[in-house]
C-alpha positions in Angstrom: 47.7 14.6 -18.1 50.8 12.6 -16.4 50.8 8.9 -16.0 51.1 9.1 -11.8 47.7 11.2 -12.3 45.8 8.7 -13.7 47.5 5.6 -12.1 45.9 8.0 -9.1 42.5 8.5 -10.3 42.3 4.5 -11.8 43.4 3.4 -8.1 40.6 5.6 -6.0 38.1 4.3 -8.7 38.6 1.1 -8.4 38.6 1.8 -3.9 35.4 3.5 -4.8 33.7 1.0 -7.2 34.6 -2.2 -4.7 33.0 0.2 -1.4 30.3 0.7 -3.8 29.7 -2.9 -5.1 29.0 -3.8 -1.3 27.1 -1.2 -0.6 25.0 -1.6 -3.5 24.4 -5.4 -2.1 22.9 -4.1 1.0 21.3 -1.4 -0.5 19.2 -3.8 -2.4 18.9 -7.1 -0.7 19.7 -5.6 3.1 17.8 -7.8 5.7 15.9 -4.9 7.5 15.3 -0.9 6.6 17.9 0.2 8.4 20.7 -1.5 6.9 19.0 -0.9 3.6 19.0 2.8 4.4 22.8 3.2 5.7 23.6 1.4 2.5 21.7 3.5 0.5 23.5 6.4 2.4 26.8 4.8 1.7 26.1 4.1 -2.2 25.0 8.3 -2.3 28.2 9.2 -0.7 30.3 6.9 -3.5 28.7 8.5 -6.0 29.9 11.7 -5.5 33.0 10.7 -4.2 33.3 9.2 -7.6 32.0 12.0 -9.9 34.1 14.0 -8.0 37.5 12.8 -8.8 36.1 12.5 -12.3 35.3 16.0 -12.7 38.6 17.2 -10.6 40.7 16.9 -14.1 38.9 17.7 -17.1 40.5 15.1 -19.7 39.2 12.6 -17.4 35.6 14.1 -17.9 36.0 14.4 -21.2 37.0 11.1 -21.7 34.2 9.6 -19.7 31.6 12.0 -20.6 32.8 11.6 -24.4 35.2 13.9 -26.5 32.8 14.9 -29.3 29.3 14.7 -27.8 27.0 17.5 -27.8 25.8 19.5 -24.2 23.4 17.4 -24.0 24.7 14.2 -24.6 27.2 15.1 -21.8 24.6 16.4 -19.1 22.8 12.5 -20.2 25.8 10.6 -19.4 26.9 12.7 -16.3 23.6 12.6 -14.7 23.2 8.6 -15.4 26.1 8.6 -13.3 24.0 9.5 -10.3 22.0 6.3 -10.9 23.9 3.0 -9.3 22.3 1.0 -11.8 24.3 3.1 -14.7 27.2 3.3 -12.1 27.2 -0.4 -12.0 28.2 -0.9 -15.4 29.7 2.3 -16.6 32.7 2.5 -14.2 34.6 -0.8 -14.8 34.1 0.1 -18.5 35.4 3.6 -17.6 38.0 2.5 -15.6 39.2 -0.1 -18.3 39.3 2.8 -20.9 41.8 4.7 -18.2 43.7 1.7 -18.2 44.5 1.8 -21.9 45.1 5.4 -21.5 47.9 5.3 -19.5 49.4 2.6 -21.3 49.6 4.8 -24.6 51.1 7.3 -22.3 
């Protein structure tokens, strides 16, 4: 995988994860149902936005989901990713672990 890829992915990530981070706010402490519920609309559509450009190149998966982990260790980890609470914490870690990737590269 090329530098400029990941330098890609790391940047959308980190778009996605600071949309998310206020979305997730409002999603849990939102004054009234509706903003609650267009947050919680929002924080969905991050989510996939976010597995998505994971699973668009597979060493990225791989590295996320975990080189040497069994099937279901992986189908675990990618379907905690669905979860904000998981999303929370797993993607600056994940991000982080891009970053030191593309400085080896």
């Amino acid at each position: 995988m090329k530098k400029e890829q990941l330098q890609d992915i790391i940047n959308q990530l980190n778009k996605t994860y600071s949309d998310f981070s206020e979305a997730y706010f409002y999603m849990t402490k939102g004054k009234n149902k509706q903003i609650r519920d267009k947050a919680t609309r929002d924080v969905e559509r991050l989510l996939s936005l976010a597995k998505m450009w994971i699973k668009t190149y597979p060493d990225c998966y791989v590295l996320y989901v975990g080189e040497h982990s069994s099937d279901f260790d992986r189908a675990l980890i990618w379907d905690e990713l669905s979860n904000p609470r998981y999303f929370k914490t797993d993607i600056p870690k994940y991000i982080e672990k891009l970053k030191r990737k593309v400085e080896t590269l």
